[in-house]
MARLUMVO-183600 format. One record per residue (C-alpha): residue number from 1; residue in one letter; chain; x, y, z. Coordinates in steps of 0.001 Angstrom, whole numbers, plus 500000, padded with zeros to 6 digits. Layout:
atom seq=NUM&type=A&mol=A&u=X&v=Y&w=Z
...
***
This chain:
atom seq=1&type=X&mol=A&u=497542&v=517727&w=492721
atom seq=2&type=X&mol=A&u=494808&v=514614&w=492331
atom seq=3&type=X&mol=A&u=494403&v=513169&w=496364
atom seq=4&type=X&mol=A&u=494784&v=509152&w=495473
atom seq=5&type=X&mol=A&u=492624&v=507987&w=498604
atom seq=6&type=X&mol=A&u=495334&v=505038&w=499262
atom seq=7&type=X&mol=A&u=493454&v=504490&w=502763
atom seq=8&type=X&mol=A&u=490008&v=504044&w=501498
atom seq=9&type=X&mol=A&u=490448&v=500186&w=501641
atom seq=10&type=X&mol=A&u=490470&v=500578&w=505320
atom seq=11&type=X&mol=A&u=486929&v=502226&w=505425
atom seq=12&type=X&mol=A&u=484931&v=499445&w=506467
atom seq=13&type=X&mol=A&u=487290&v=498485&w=509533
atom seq=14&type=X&mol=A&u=486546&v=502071&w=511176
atom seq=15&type=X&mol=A&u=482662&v=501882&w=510516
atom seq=16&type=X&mol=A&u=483038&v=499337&w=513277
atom seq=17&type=X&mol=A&u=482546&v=501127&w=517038
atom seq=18&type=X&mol=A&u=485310&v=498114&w=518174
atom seq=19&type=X&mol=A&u=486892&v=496736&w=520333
atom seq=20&type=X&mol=A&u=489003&v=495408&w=517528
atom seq=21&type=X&mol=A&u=490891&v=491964&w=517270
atom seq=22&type=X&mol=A&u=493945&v=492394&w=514821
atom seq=23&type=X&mol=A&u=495687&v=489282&w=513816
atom seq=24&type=X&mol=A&u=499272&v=489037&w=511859
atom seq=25&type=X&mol=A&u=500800&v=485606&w=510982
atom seq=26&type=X&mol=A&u=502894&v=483976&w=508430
atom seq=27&type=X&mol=A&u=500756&v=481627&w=506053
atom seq=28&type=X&mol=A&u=503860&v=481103&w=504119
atom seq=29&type=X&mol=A&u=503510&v=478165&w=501562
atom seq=30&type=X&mol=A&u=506882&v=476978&w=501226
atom seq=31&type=X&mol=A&u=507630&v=475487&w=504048
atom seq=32&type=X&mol=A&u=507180&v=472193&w=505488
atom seq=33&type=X&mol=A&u=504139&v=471121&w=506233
atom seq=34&type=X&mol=A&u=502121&v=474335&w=506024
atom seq=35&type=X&mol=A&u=498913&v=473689&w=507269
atom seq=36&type=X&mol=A&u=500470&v=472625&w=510585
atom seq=37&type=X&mol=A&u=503130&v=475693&w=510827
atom seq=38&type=X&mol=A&u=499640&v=477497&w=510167
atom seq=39&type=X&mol=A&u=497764&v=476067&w=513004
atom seq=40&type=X&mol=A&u=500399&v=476003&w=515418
atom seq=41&type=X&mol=A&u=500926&v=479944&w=514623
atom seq=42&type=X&mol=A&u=496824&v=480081&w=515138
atom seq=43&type=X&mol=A&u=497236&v=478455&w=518411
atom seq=44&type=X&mol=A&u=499376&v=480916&w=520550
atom seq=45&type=X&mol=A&u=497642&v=483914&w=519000
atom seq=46&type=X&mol=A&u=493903&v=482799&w=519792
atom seq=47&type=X&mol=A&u=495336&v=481974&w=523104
atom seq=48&type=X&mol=A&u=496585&v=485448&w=523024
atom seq=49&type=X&mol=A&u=493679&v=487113&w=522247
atom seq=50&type=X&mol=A&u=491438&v=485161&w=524879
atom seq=51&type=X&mol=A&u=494070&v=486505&w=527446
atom seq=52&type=X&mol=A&u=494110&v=489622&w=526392
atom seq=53&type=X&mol=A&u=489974&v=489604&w=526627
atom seq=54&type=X&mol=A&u=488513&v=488326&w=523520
atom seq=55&type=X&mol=A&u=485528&v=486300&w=523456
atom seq=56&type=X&mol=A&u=484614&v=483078&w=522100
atom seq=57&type=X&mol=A&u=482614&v=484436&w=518761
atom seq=58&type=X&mol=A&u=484840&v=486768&w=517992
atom seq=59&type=X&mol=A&u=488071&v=484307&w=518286
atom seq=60&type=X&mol=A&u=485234&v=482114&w=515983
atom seq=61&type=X&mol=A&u=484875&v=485141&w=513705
atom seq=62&type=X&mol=A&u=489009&v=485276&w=513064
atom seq=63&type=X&mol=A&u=489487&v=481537&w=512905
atom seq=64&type=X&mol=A&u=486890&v=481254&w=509801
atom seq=65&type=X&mol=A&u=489847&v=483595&w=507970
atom seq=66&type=X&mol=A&u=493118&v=482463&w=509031
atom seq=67&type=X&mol=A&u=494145&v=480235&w=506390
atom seq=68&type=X&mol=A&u=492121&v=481543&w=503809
atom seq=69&type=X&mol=A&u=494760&v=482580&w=501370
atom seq=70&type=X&mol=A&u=496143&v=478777&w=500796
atom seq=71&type=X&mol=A&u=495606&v=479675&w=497254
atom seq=72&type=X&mol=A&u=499182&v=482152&w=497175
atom seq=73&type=X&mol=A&u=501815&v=480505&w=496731
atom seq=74&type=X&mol=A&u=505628&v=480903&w=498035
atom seq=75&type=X&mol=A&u=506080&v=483795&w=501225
atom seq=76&type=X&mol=A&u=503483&v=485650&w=502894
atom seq=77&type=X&mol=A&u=501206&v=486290&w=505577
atom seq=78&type=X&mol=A&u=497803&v=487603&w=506689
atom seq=79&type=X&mol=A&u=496045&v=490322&w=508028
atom seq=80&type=X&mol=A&u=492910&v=489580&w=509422
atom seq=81&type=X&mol=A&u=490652&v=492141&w=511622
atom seq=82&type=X&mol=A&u=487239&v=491127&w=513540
atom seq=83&type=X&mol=A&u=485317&v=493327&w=515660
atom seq=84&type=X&mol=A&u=481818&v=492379&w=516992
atom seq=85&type=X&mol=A&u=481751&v=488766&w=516936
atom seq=86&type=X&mol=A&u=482373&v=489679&w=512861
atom seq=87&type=X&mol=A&u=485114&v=489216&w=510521
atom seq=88&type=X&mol=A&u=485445&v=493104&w=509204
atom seq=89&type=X&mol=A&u=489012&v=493097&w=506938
atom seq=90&type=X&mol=A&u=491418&v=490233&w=505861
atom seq=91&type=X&mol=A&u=494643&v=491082&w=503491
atom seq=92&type=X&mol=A&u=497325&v=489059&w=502035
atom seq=93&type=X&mol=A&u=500327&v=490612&w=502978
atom seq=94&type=X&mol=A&u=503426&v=490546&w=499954
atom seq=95&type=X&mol=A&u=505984&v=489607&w=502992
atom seq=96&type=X&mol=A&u=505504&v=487890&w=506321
atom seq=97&type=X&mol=A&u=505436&v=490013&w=509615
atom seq=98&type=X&mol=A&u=508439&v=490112&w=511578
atom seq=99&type=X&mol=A&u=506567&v=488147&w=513813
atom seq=100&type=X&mol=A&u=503279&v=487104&w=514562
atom seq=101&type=X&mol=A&u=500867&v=489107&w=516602
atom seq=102&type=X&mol=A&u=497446&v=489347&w=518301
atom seq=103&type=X&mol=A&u=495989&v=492407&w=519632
atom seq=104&type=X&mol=A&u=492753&v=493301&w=521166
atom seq=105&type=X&mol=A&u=491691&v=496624&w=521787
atom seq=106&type=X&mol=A&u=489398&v=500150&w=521109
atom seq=107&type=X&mol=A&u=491382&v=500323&w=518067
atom seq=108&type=X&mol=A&u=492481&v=498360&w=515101
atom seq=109&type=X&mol=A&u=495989&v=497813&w=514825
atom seq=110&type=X&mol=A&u=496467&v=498762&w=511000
atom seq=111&type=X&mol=A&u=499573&v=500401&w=510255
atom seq=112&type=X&mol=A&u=501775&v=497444&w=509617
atom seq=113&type=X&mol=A&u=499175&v=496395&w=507552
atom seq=114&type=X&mol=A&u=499409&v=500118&w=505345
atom seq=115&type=X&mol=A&u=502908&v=499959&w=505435
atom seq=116&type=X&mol=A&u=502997&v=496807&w=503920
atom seq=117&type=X&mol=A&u=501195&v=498502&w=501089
atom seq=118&type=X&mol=A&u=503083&v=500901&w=500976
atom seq=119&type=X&mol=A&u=505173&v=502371&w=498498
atom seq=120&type=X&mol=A&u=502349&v=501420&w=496353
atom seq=121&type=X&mol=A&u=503996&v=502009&w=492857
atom seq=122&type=X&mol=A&u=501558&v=501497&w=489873
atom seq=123&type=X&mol=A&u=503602&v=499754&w=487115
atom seq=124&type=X&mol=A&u=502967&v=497783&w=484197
atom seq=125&type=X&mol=A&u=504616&v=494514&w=483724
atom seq=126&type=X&mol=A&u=505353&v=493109&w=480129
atom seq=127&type=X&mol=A&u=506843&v=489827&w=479143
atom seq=128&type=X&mol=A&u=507547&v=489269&w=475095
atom seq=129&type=X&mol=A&u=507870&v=484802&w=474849
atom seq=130&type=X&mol=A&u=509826&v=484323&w=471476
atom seq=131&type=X&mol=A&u=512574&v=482152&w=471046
atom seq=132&type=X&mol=A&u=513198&v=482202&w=467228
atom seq=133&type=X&mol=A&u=515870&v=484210&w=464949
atom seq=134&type=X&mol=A&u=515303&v=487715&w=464994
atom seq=135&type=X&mol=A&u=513945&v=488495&w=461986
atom seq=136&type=X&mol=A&u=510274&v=488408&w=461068
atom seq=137&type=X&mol=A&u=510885&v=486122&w=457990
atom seq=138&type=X&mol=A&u=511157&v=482632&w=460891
atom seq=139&type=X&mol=A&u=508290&v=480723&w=461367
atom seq=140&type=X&mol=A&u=506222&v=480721&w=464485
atom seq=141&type=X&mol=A&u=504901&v=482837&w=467437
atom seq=142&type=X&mol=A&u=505304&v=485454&w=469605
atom seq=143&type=X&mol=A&u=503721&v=485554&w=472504
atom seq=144&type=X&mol=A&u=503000&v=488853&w=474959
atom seq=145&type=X&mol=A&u=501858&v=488618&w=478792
atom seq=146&type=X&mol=A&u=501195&v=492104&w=480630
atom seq=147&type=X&mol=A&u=499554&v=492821&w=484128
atom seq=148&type=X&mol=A&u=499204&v=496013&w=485689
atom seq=149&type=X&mol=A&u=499623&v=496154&w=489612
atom seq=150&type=X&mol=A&u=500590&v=498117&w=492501
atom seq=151&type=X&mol=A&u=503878&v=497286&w=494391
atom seq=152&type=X&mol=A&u=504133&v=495927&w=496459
atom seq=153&type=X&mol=A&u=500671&v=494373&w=497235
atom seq=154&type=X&mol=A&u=500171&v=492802&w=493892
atom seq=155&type=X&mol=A&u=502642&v=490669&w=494376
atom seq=156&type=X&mol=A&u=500099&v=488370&w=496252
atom seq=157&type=X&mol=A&u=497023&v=489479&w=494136
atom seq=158&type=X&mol=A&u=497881&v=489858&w=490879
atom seq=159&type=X&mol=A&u=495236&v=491613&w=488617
atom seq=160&type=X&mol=A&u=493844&v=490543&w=485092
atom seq=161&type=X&mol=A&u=496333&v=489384&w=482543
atom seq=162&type=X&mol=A&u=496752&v=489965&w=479146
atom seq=163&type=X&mol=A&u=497001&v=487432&w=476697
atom seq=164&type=X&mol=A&u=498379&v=487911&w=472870
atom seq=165&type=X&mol=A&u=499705&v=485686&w=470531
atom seq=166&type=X&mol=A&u=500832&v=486677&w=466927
atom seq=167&type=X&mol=A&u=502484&v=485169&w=464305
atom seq=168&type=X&mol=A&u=505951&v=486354&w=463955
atom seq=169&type=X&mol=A&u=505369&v=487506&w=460124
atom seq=170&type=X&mol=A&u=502974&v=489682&w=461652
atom seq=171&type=X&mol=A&u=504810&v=491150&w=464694
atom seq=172&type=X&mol=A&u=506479&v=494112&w=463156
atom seq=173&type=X&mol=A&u=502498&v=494979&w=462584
atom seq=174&type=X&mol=A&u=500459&v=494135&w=465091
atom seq=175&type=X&mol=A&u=502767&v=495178&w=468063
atom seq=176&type=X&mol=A&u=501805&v=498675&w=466678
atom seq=177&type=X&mol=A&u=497885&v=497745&w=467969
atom seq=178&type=X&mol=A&u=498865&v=495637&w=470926
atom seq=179&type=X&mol=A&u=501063&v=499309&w=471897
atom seq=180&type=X&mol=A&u=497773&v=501027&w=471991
atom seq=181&type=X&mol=A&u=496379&v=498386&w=474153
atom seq=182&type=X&mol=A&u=499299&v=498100&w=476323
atom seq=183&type=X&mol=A&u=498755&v=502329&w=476499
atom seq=184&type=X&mol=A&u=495141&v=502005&w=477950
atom seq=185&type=X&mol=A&u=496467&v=499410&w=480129
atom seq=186&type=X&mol=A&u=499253&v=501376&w=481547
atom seq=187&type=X&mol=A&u=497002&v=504767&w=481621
atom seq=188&type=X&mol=A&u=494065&v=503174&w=483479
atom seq=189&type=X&mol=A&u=496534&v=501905&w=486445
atom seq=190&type=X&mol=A&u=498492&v=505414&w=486148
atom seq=191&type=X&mol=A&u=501977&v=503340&w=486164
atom seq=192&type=X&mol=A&u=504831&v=504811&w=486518
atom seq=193&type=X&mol=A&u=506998&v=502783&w=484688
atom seq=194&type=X&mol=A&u=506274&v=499680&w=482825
atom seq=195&type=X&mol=A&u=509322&v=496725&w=482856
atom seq=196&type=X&mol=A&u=509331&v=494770&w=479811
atom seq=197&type=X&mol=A&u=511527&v=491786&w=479950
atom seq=198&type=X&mol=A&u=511651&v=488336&w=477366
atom seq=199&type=X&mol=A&u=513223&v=487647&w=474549
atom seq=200&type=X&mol=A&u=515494&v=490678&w=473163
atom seq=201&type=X&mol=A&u=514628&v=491438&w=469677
atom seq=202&type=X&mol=A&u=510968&v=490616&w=469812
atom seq=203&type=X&mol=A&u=511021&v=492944&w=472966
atom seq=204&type=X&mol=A&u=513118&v=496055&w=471295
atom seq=205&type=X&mol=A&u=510046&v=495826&w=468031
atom seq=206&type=X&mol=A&u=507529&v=496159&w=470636
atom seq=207&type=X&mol=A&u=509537&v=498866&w=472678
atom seq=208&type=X&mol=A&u=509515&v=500662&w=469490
atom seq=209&type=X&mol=A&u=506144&v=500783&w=468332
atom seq=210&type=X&mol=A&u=504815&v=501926&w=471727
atom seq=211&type=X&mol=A&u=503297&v=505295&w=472151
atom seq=212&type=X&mol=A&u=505916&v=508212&w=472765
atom seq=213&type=X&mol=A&u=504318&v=508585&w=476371
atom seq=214&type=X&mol=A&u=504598&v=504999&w=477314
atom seq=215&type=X&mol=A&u=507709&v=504373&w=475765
atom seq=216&type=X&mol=A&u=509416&v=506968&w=478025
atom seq=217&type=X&mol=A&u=508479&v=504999&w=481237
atom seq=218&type=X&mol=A&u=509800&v=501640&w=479940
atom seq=219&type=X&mol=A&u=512751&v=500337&w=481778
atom seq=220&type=X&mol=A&u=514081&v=497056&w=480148
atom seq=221&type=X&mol=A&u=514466&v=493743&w=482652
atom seq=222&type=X&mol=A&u=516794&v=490696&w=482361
atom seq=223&type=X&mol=A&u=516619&v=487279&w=484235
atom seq=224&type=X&mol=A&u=514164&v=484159&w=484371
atom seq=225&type=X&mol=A&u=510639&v=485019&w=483329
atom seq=226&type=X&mol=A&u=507817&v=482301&w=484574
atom seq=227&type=X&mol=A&u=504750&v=483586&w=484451
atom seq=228&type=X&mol=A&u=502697&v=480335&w=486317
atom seq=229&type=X&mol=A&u=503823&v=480895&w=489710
atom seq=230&type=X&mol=A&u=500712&v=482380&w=490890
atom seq=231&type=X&mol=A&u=502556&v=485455&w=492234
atom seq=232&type=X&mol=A&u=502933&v=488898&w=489833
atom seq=233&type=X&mol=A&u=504288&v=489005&w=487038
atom seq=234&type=X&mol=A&u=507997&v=489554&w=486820
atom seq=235&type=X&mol=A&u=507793&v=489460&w=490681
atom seq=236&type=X&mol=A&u=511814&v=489030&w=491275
atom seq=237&type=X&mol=A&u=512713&v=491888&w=488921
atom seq=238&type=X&mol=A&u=510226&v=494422&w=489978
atom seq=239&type=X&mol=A&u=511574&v=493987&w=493290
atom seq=240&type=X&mol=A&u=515026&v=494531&w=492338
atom seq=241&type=X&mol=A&u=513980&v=497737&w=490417
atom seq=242&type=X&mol=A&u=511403&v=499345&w=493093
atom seq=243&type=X&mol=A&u=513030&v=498427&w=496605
atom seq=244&type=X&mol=A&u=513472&v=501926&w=498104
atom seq=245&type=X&mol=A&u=511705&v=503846&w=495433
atom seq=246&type=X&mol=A&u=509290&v=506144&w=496034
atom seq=247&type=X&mol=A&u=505617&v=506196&w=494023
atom seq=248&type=X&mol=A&u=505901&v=509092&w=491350
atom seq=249&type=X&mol=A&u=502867&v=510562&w=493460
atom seq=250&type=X&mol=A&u=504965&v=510468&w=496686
atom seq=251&type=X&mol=A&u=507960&v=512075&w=495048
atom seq=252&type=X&mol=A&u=504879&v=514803&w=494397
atom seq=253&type=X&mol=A&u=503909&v=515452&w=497584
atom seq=254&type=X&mol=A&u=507488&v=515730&w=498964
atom seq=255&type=X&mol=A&u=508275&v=518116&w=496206
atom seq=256&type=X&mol=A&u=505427&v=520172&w=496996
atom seq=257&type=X&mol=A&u=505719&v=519734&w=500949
atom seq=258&type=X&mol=A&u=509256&v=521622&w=500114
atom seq=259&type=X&mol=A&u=507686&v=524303&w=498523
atom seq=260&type=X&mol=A&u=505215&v=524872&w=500526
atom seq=261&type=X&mol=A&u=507698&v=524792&w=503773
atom seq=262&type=X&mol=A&u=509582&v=527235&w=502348
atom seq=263&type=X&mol=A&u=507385&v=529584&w=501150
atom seq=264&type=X&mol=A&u=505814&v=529300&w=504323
atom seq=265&type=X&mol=A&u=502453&v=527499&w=502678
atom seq=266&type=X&mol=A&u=500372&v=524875&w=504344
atom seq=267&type=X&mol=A&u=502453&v=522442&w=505606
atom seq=268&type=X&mol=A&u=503539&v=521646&w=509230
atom seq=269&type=X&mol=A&u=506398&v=519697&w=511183
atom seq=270&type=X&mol=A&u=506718&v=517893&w=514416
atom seq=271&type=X&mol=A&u=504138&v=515843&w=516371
atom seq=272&type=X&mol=A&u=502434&v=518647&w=518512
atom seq=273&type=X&mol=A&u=501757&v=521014&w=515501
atom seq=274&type=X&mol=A&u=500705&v=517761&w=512967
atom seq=275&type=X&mol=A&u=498299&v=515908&w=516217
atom seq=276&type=X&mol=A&u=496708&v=519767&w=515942
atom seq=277&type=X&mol=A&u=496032&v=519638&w=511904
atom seq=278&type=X&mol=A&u=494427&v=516441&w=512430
atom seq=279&type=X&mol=A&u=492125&v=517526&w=515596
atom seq=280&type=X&mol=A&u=490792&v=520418&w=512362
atom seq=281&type=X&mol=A&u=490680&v=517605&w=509857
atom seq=282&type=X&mol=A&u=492842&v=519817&w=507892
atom seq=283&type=X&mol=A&u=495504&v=517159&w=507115
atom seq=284&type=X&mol=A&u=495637&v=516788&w=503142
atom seq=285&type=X&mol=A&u=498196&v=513838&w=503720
atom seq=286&type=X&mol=A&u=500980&v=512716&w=506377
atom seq=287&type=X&mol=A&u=504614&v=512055&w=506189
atom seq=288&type=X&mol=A&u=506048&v=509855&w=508062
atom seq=289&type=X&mol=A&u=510393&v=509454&w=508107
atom seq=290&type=X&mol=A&u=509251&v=506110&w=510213
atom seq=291&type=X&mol=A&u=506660&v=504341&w=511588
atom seq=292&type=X&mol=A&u=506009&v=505599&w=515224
atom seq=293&type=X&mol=A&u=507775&v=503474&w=517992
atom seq=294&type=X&mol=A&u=505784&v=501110&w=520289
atom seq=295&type=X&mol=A&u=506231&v=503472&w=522693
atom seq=296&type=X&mol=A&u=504567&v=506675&w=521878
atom seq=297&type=X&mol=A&u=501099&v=506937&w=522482
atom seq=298&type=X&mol=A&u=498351&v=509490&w=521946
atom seq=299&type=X&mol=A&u=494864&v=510352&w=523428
atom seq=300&type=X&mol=A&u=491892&v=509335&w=521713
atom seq=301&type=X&mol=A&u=487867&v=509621&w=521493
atom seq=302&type=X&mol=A&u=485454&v=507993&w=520079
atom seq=303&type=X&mol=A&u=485636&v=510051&w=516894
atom seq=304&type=X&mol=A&u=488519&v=509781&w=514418
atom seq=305&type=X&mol=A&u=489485&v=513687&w=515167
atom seq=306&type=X&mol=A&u=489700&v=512671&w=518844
atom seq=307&type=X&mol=A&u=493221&v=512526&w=519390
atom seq=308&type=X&mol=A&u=495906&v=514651&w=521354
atom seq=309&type=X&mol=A&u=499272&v=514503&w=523295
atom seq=310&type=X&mol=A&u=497459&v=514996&w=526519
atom seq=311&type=X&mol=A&u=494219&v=513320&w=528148
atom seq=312&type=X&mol=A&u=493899&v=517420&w=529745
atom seq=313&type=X&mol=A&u=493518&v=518357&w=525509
atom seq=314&type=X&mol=A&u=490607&v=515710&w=524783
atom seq=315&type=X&mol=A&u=488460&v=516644&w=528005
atom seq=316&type=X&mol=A&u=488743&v=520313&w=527358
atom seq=317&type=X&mol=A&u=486813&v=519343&w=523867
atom seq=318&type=X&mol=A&u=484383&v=517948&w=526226
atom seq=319&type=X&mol=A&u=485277&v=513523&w=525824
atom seq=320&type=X&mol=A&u=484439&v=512503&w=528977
atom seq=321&type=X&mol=A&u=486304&v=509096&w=528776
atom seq=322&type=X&mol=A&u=489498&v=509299&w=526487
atom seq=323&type=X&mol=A&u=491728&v=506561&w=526265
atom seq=324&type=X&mol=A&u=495182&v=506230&w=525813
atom seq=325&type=X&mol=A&u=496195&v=504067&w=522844
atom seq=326&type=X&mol=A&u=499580&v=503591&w=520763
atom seq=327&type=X&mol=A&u=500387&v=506836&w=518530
atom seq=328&type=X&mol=A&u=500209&v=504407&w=515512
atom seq=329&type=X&mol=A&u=496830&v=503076&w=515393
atom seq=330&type=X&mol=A&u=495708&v=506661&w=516657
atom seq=331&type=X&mol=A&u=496941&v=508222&w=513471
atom seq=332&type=X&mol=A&u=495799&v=506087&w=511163
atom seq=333&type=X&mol=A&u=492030&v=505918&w=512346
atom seq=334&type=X&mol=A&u=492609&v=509744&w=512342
atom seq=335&type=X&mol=A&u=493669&v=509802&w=508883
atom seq=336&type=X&mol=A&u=491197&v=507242&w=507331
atom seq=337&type=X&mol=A&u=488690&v=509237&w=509212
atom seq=338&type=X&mol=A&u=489470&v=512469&w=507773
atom seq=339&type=X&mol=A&u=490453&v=510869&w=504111
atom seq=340&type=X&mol=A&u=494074&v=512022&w=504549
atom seq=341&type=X&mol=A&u=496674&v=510172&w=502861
atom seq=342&type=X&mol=A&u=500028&v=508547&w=504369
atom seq=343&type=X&mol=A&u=503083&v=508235&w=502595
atom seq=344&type=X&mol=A&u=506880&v=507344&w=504301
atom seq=345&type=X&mol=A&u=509620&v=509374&w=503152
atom seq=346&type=X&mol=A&u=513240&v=508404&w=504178
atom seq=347&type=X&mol=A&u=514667&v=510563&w=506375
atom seq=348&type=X&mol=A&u=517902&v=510743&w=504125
atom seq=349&type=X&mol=A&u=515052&v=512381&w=501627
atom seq=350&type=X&mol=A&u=513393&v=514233&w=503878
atom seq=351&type=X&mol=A&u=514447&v=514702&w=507204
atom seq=352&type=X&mol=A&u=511185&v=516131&w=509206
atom seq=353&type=X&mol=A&u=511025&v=517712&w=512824
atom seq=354&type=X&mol=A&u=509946&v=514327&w=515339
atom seq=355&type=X&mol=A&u=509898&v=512560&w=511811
atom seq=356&type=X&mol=A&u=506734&v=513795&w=511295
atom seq=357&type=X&mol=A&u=505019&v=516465&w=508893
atom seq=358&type=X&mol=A&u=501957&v=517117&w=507362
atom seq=359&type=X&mol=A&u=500384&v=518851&w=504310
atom seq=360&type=X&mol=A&u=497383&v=520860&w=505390
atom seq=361&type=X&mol=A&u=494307&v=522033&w=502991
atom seq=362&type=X&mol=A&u=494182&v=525270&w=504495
atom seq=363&type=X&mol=A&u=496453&v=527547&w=506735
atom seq=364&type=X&mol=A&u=493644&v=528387&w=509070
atom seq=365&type=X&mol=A&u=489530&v=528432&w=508962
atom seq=366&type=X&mol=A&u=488169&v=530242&w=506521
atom seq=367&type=X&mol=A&u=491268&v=531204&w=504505
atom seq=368&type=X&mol=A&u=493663&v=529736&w=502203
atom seq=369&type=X&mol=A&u=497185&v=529787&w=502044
atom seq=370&type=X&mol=A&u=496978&v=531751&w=499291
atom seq=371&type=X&mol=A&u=494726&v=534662&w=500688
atom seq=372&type=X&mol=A&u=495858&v=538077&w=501961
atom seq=373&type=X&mol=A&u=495772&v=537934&w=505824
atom seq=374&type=X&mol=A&u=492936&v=539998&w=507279
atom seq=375&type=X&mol=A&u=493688&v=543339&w=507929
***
């Protein structure tokens, strides 16, 4: 199984010692007056932050970003984390947070930022522009459109997108080549499925001519298809098709979380045994039925493998000072730190012990899973 480091991005955040100013907000474009929703929101959350402790360079540091993504169009927000009198992390976020929110603390406050990103489903989007007879004797074009993203993030930062026009004499003939180049599209973003959508019979000629192995992830898509609204492409039907789906490399590591529960492998449940894993670093990725709750909190150190149930846990591995700090931001520096991965599996799926479980890299030091036990 290939570890997709889905947390890397977050790297540069916990290089920073902190303390950490995390910022959500809507910077929705389509409302009225935008700029002034915008600065209104940025009002009551650098008031916030000063409350909560924040000085003025830092505040300085987070204002230079809010804002920054006027470019996206329709509904969104922002993520935007500053640490040190420094901007450290911005994001676009595909929907706007429940609500807005400031926070300033020892950590970051990143996991409504990852779960935004998450399912993250690689796909390949194709739209086929024709609107002559169907037959390849008519005059005139056809015209293809593909971009390869990750859902649900790409729907505010699309990638590169592909261009092709032929003649409609040649279609039958050149969708063969543009199928090859749709193929190293599709294999360079690993996509699970690729949604082709346009005009019918220009569509099913392409749909043909593509290579076995792509073919068998295409999944045909009907409705409106403008491709100049700045957002990804075929944004309103790959939400229709992905909403609840899990990435084909999640449905992987629940498959093999199974097996390895059953055969009695290296896997673990519940929040004592999984806070443990992560202490060894031995945490190959987390599963989460939920986000946790406001509520629960954890111990932490200053390193990333600093983190227990109880402060009693964290002095006996000799941190003098540890603080106690919501279980969410806890797990994710812990995971980042340890290049684990994080994936949410419904419950109805998977129902886990506390709603959390973890794969592990080994069963204990020295040995894996696989190994006889010592004698």
């Amino acid at each position: 199984m290939g570890v997709v480091m889905r947390l890397s991005f977050l790297e540069p955040l916990y290089a920073e010692s902190g303390p950490f100013a995390s910022v959500y907000l809507d910077t929705s474009r389509d409302v009225e007056h935008p700029d002034r929703a915008l600065a209104r929101r940025w009002h009551r959350l650098r008031a916030d932050l000063a409350r909560q402790g924040a000085d003025a360079a830092l505040l300085g540091a987070l204002e230079d970003a809010v804002g920054s993504d006027a470019g996206v169009p329709g509904s969104h927000g922002q993520a935007v984390f500053a640490a040190g009198g420094a901007l450290v992390l911005f994001d676009e976020l595909p929907r706007p947070p429940a609500r807005d929110r400031a926070v300033y603390g020892p950590l970051p406050d990143a996991m409504p930022l990852v779960a935004q990103h998450l399912p993250e489903i690689p796909y390949l989007a194709v739209v086929v522009h024709y609107g002559g007879p169907p037959t390849a004797a008519a005059h005139g074009w056809v015209t293809v459109e593909a971009e390869a993203g990750s859902w649900p993030a790409s729907s505010v930062g699309p990638g590169p997108r592909l261009h092709h026009h032929v003649r409609v004499s040649d279609w039958h003939h050149s969708s063969v080549r543009l199928g090859h180049a749709l193929d190293d599209r599709a294999r360079r973003a690993h996509a699970d499925l690729v949604v082709v959508a346009g005009d019918e019979w220009a569509g099913n000629v392409l749909v043909r001519r593509l290579p076995h192995t792509l073919r068998d992830k295409v999944v045909r898509a009907r409705g409106p298809t403008p491709t100049d609204t700045g957002r990804a492409l075929l944004e309103p039907q790959l939400r229709a098709l992905l909403q609840g789906r899990l990435a084909g490399h999640d449905r992987d590591l629940v498959n093999v979380f199974i097996g390895r529960r059953g055969l009695g492998g290296p896997a673990t449940e519940g929040l004592a045994d999984t806070v443990a894993a992560l202490q060894r670093g031995q945490v190959e990725a987390l599963l989460l039925n939920r986000p946790p709750p406001p509520s629960l909190r954890l111990w932490t150190g200053p390193r990333a493998t600093e983190v227990a149930l109880a402060e009693a846990d964290l002095h006996a591995f000799g941190v003098r000072a540890p603080h106690e700090e919501p279980a969410d931001e806890a797990l994710v520096r812990a995971l980042v730190g340890t290049r684990a991965e994080l994936t949410v599996v419904p419950e109805a799926l998977l129902p886990l012990d506390g709603g959390v479980g973890a794969l592990l890299r080994y069963s204990d030091a020295g040995r894996t899973w696989y190994d006889a036990p010592p004698p």
